[in-house]
Every structure is written in C-alpha cells, then in structure tokens.
N, C-alpha and C positions, 0 to 999 in steps of 0.2 A: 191401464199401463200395458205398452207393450212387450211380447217377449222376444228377447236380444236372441240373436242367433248366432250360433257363432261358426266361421266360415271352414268345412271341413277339406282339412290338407292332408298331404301324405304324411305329414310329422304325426297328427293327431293319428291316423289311422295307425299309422307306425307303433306308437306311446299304448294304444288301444290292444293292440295287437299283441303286445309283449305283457298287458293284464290279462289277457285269454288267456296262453298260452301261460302262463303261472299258471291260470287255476284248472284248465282241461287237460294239458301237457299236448303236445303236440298230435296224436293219436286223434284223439277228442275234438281239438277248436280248430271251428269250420268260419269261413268267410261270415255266414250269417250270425254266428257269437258274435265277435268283433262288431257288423254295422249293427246288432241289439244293442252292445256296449256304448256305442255312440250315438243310438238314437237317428238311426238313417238306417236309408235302404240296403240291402245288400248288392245291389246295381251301382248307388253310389260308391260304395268300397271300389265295386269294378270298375268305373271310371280311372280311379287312380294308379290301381294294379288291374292287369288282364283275366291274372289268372291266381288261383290259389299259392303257387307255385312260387309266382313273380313274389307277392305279396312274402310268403314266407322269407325268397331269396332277401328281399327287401329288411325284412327285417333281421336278419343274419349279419347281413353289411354292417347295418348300422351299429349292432353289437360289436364286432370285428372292428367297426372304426373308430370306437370311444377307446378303445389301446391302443390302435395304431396314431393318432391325433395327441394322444397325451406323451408316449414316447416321443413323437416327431421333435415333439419340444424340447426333450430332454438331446437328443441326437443335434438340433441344431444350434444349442448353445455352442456355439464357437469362442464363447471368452474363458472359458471353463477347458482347463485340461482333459485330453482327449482318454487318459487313463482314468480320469475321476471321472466324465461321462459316460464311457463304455461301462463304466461299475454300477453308477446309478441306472444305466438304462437298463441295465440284465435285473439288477434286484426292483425296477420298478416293472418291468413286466412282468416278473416271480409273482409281487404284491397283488399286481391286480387281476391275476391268474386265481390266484388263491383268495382274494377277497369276493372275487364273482363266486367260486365254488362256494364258500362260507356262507355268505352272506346270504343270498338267493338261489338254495340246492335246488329248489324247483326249473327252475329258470335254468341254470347250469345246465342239469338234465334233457331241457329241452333245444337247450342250443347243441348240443352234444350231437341231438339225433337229426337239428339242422343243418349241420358244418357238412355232416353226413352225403346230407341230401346235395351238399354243394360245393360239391368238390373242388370246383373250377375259385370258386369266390375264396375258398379256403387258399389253395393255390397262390392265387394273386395277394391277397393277406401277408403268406410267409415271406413273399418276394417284398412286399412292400418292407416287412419288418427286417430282412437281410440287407436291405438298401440303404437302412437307416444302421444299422453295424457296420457296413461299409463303408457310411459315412466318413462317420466317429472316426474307423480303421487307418481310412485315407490320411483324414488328419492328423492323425498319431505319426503316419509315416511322415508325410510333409512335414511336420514340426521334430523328427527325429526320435519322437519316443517310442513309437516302434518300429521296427526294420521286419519286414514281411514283401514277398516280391509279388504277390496279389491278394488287395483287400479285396477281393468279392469272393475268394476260393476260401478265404481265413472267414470271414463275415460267416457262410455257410457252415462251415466248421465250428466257429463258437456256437450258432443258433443251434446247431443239433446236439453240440456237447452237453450244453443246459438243457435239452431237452425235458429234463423228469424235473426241472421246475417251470415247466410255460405248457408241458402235452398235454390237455385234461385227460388223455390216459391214467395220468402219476396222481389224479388229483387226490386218491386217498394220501399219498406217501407226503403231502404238503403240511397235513396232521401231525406229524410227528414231529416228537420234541427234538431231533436232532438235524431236523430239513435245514433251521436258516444256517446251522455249524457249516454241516455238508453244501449248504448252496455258497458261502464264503471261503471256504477250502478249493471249491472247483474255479470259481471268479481271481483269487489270487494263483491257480496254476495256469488257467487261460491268459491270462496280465503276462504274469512272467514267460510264456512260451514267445507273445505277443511284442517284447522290449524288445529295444536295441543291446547289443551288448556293450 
C-alpha cells in the first residue's frame, strides 16, 4: 500500500505555523519547528516564504484577515439598516477581539508581539476596518439616517472612540463584568452623535 502524500501549500504552512507559535511563542519557533511539524524540509517552508520574516508577516495577515472578512459581511449587507449594521459591526469586532484573547491567550500573546513587528500590515488592517465604517456611514447618510459631512473623518472617529474594546492593549479590561454595559452606552452615544436630527 502506498503512502498518500499530501501536497504542501502556504495554507498548510500557514495552519502549521500558528501550532508552533502556540506552543514556543514567538521568541522560541523557528522556521525548522514548523517544516518538523509538517514532515518536510526547512528549504521546503522556504520555497513558499523567503524568509522568517515573510513567513511570520504571512501569518499575521492571515489572523488580521479572519476579522476583517467576517466584518466585511456584516458592513455590506445593504438590506439591513445602516444603524443596525454599524451596531452589530462595532459589537462584532468587540466579540471577536475578546474571543481571540479568551479563547487562545497563547496565540493572542503571540500575535501581539507580531502586529508589533508589523507595523505597516497592522496599518493597512485599520484602514481596511475604517473603510468598512465608512461604508455603513455612507449609507446611513444616503438613506438620511445620519447627517455627517464626511464619512471617512466620522468612520475614524468611531474606530478610535471604541478603541478599549477592539486595541488588545484593553484586552484585560474586556474581563470585566461592566465592559459589554460600557461597550453599549458608548455605541448608543456614537448612533446618536451619528443621526440626522
């Protein structure tokens, strides 16, 4: 019987890379952990990424883009009121801010000291997430529910208002029993700054 092999991609390397990095933290796992973890070279890994560097960036993204792809969705329902989207899309990035910390502190940690390293990807990230409040913002104006003479100055403005529920700076203060009170107090004063009168 022979044995199946199975064809290695940047997905696997990717998926691979993010069990290292749980269990060495980023300090620790080296290009050669990861191709052990998958049973190939460490030349192989380098085929797909160049460098250690690329490889980590790579994996950074791809964390960064499971929020920005799941928001995208919530930002472009367009049959959904632009007030009830902008609401779910601030408490679903909250959510999945605080469920990444939660759930997987290792990992948090380590993305932490990745975001770090990557300034520029981080950068592009927030623009991406502010383009998508912009969206939403646009539409609220166009449909009259809110009067704002530019969504992309207001877009910025909300993103940073909510800041201490989406910066993993805050990420202890997400723990506490009064976060989701104080994260719907501040969503109902950005809403109402946000109307038309």
């Amino acid at each position: 019987m022979a044995a199946t092999t199975v064809t290695l991609t940047a997905e696997r390397i990717l998926e691979a890379t993010e069990e290292v990095l749980r269990r060495h933290g980023p300090a620790k796992a080296t290009v050669v952990d990861v191709a052990r973890a998958l049973g190939v070279s460490h030349g192989s890994v380098y085929r797909h990424f160049r460098t250690k560097a690329a490889l980590r960036e790579a994996v950074s993204k791809r964390w960064l883009d499971r929020t920005s792809e799941t928001l995208a969705d919530i930002a472009a329902d367009t049959g959904r009121d632009p007030e009830a989207r902008l609401r779910d899309w601030l408490a679903a990035l909250f959510e999945a801010k605080r469920r990444k910390a939660g759930d997987d502190p290792e990992l948090f940690a380590t993305y932490m000291v990745l975001s770090e390293e990557s300034g520029a990807l981080v950068g592009e990230h927030i623009a991406d997430l502010t383009g998508q409040v912009a969206g939403i913002i646009e539409a609220g104006v166009a449909s009259g529910v809110f009067a704002v003479p530019d969504p992309a100055t207001e877009a910025r403005a909300v993103f940073q208002a909510t800041g201490r529920f989406h910066d993993p700076a805050y990420r202890d203060v997400w723990r506490d029993p009064e976060a989701d009170g104080d994260f719907e107090a501040l969503v109902e004063l950005l809403l109402r700054g946000l109307r038309a009168s």
